[in-house]
C-alpha positions in Angstrom: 152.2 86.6 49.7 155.5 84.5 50.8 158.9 85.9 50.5 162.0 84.0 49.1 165.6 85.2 49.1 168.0 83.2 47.1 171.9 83.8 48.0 174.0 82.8 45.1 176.7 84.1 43.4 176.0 83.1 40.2 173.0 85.2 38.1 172.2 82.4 36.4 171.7 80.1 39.3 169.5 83.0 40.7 167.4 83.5 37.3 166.8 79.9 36.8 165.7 79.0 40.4 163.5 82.3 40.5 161.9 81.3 37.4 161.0 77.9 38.8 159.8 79.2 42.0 157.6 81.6 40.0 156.3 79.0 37.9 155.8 76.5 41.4 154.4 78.9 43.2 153.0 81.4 41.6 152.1 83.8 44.2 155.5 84.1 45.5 157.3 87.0 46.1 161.2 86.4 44.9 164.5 87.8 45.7 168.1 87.7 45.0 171.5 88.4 46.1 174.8 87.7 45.0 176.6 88.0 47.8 176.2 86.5 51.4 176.8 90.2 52.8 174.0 91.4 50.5 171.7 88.6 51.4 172.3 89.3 55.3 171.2 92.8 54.3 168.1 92.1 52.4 167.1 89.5 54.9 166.8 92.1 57.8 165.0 94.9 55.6 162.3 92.3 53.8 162.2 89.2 56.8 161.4 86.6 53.6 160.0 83.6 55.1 162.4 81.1 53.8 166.2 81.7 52.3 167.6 79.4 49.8 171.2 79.5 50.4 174.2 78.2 47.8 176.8 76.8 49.7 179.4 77.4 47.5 180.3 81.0 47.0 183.2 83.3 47.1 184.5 85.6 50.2 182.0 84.4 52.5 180.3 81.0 52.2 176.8 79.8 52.9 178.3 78.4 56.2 179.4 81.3 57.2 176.1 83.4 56.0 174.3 81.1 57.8 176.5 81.6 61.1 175.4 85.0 60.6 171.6 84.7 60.2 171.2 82.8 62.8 173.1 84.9 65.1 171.2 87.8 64.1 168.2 88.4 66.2 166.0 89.4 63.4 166.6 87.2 61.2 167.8 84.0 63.1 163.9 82.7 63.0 164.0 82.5 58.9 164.4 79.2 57.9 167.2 78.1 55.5 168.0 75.6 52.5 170.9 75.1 52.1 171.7 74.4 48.2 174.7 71.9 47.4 176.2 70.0 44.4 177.3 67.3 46.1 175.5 66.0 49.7 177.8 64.5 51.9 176.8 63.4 55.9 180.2 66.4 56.4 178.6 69.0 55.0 175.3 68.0 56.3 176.7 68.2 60.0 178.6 71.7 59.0 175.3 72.5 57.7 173.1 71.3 60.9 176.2 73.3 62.8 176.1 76.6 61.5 172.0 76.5 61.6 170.4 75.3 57.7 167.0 74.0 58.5 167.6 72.0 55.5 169.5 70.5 52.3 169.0 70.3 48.8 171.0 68.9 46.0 171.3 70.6 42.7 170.6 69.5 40.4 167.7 71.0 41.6 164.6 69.1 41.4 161.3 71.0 40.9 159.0 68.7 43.1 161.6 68.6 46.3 162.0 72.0 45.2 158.1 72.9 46.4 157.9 70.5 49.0 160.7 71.8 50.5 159.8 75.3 50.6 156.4 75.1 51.1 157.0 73.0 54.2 159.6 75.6 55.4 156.9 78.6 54.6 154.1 76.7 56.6 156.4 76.0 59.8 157.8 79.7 59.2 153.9 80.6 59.3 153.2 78.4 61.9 156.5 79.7 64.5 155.5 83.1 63.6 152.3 82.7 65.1 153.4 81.2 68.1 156.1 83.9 68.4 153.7 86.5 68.2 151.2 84.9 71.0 154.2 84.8 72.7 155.3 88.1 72.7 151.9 88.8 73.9 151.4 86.5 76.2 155.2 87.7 77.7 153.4 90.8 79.2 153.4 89.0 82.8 154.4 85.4 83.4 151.8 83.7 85.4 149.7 84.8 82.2 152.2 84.1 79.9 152.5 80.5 81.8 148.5 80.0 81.7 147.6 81.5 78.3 150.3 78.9 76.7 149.2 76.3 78.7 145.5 77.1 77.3 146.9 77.5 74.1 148.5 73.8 74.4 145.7 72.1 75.9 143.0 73.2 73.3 144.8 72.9 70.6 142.2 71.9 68.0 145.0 69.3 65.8 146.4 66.3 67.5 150.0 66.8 68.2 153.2 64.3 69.6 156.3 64.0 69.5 158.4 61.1 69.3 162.0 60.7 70.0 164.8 59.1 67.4 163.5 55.6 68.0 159.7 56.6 67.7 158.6 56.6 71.2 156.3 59.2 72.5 158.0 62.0 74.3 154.7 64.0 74.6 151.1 64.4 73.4 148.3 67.1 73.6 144.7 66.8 74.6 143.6 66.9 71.5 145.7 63.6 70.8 144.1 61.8 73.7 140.6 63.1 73.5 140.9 61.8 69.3 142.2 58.2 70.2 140.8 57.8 73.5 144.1 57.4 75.7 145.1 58.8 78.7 148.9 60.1 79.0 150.6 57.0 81.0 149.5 54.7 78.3 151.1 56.6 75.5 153.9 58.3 76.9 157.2 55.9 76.5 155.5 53.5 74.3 156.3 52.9 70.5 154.4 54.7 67.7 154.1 51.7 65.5 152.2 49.5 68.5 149.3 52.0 67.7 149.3 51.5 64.1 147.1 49.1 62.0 149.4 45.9 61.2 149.6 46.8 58.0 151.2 50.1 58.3 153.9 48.9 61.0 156.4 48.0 58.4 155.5 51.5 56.3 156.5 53.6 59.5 159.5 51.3 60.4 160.9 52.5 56.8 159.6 56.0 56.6 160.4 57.2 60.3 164.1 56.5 59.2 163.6 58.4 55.8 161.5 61.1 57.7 164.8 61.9 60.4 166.7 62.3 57.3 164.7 64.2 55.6 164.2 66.0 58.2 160.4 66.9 57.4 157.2 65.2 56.6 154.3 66.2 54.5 150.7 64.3 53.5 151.6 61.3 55.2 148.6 59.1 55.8 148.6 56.2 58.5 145.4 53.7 60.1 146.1 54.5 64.0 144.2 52.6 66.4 141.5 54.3 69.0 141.5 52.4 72.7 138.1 50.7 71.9 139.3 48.9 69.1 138.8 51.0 65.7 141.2 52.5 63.8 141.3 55.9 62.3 142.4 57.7 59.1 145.1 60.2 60.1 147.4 62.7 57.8 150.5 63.7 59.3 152.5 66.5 59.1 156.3 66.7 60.6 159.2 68.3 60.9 162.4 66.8 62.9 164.1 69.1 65.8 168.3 69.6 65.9 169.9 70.0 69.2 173.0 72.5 68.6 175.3 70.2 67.7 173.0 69.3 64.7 172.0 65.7 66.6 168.6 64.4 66.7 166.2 65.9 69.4 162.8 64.8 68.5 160.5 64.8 66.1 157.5 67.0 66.4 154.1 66.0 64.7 150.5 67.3 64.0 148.0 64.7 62.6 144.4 65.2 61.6 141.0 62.4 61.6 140.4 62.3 57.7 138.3 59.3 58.3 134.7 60.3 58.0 136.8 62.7 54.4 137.7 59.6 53.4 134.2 57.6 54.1 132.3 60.5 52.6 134.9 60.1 49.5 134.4 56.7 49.2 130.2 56.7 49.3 130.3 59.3 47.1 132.2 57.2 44.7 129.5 54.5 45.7 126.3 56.9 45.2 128.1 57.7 41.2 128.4 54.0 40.7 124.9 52.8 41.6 123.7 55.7 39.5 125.5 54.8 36.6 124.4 50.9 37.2 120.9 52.1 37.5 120.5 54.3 34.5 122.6 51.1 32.2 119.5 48.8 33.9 117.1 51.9 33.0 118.1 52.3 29.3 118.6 48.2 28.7 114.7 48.2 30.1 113.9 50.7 28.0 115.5 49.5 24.6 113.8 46.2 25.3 110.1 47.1 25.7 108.2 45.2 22.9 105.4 48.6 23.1 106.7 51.7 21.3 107.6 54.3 24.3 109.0 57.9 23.5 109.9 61.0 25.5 108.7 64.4 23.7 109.6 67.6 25.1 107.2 70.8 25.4 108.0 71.1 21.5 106.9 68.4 19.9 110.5 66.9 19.6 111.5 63.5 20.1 113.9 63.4 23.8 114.3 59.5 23.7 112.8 56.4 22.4 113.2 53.2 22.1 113.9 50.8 19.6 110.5 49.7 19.0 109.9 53.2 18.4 112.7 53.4 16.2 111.5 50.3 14.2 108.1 51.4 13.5 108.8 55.0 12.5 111.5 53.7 10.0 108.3 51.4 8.7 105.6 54.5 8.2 108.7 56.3 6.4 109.5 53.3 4.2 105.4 52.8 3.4 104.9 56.9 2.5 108.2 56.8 0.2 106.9 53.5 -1.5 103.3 54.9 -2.3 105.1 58.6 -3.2 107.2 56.6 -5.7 104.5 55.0 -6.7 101.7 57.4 -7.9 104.4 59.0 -9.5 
């Protein structure tokens, strides 16, 4: 079950935004502080996996709270949203500066809402994780140094990462042994020269939205294997900050959805044929000069057609006629 803090000093702002993380995600575990100092507290004794931070607040800000998290051992891993009324590039540096992960303006929509924090609980999952094989692997440091390396190299997703102009800074085995490269002829080279020509433009346009954002979720792009074919990949991302809350890099982890996607589309295929077949079955069927009808076990009619139809309707008309008759 994920853990949320919200820091706010107003019980309203925490009762609404509880309530809508609640109704969002439903198996959350949600809690509150009005107070920074407070916050601070409850975020060492419960380690919530994602804080949602007001900015404004009296005696000791969310910059400042912020300051503090992140200089706390045991709590400088949580990642932060920072909540603000008004966005400005200022208090987005001040924010980067004193450690917010990332930014949203009130007021608050629901949708950015969950993206947001569902992207910050899966990277919190996902460094947690790591830190933990860490820790383990810490224990000496040649095996710390080959474990990681293993851990790197077989790496069942693809990952890269790309630097503020979309070049390639690095990229796993598992990205090469997917599209078929070797190292020298990705490394340096422009993400978009991989893609299909008719996604170029989309990640021209999104990799800016994507470093502002500063995370990526669902995004879908045709990439191009070395022989020739191109592949159906999903993306997910999230943008590193260098201390000084300047662009680093951008780190990525893609999956192949292209035989999903070609199983999706001939099952859609396989429904449609079906469909076509039984509206070529039934036109047949109505059409038959010969009376043809399907009984069950019972005795009861299942189907006929409308030759059928036409000469029951006749034997019912002749036995009401001589009924009436003889009467």
């Amino acid at each position: 079950m994920p853990k949320i803090l919200i820091i706010d000093a107003k019980q309203g702002n925490l009762s609404s935004v509880k309530a809508l993380l609640q109704d969002l995600i439903p198996d959350c575990q949600v809690y509150t502080a009005q107070s920074g100092k407070k916050g601070h507290k409850i975020a060492r004794k419960e380690q919530p996996d994602t804080i949602l931070l007001d900015i404004s607040m009296p005696e000791m800000d969310g910059y400042t709270v912020c300051e503090k998290l992140k200089e706390d051992g045991s709590t400088k891993h949580i990642p932060v949203i920072m909540l603000t009324a008004l966005k400005t590039d200022s208090k987005s540096i001040k924010g980067l500066e004193s450690g917010a992960d990332a930014f949203l303006s009130k007021p608050i929509d629901p949708q950015e809402l969950k993206a947001q924090v569902n992207v910050m609980l899966r990277i919190k999952a996902a460094e947690d994780k790591l830190r933990a094989e860490k820790e383990l692997l810490d224990e000496t440091a040649t095996e710390s140094e080959e474990k990681y390396r293993a851990l790197y190299n077989n790496a069942p997703l693809s990952y890269q990462s790309l630097d503020e102009n979309g070049r390639f800074l690095d990229v796993n085995p598992a990205w090469l042994r997917t599209l078929g490269y070797n190292r020298e002829e990705a490394i340096g080279k422009w993400f978009g020269d991989f893609l299909h020509p008719d996604w170029k433009a989309h990640f021209e346009k999104n990799f800016q939205e994507f470093k502002r954002r500063g995370y990526g979720h669902d995004i879908q792009f045709k990439i191009r294997h070395k022989d020739g074919h191109y592949l159906d990949i999903l993306f997910e991302g999230r943008i590193g900050y260098t201390p000084d809350g300047s662009f680093k890099q951008a780190y990525c982890v893609f999956q192949d959805i292209t035989e999903r996607l070609s199983a999706e589309q001939a099952g859609k295929q396989a429904e449609r044929k079906l469909h076509e077949a039984a509206t070529q079955w039934q036109t047949t069927f109505d059409a038959m000069s010969d009376s043809v009808s399907i009984i069950d076990n019972d005795g009861y009619f299942v189907q006929c057609n409308s030759a059928t139809l036409t000469q029951v309707a006749h034997i019912c008309f002749q036995k009401h006629r001589k009924t009436h008759y003889f009467r």
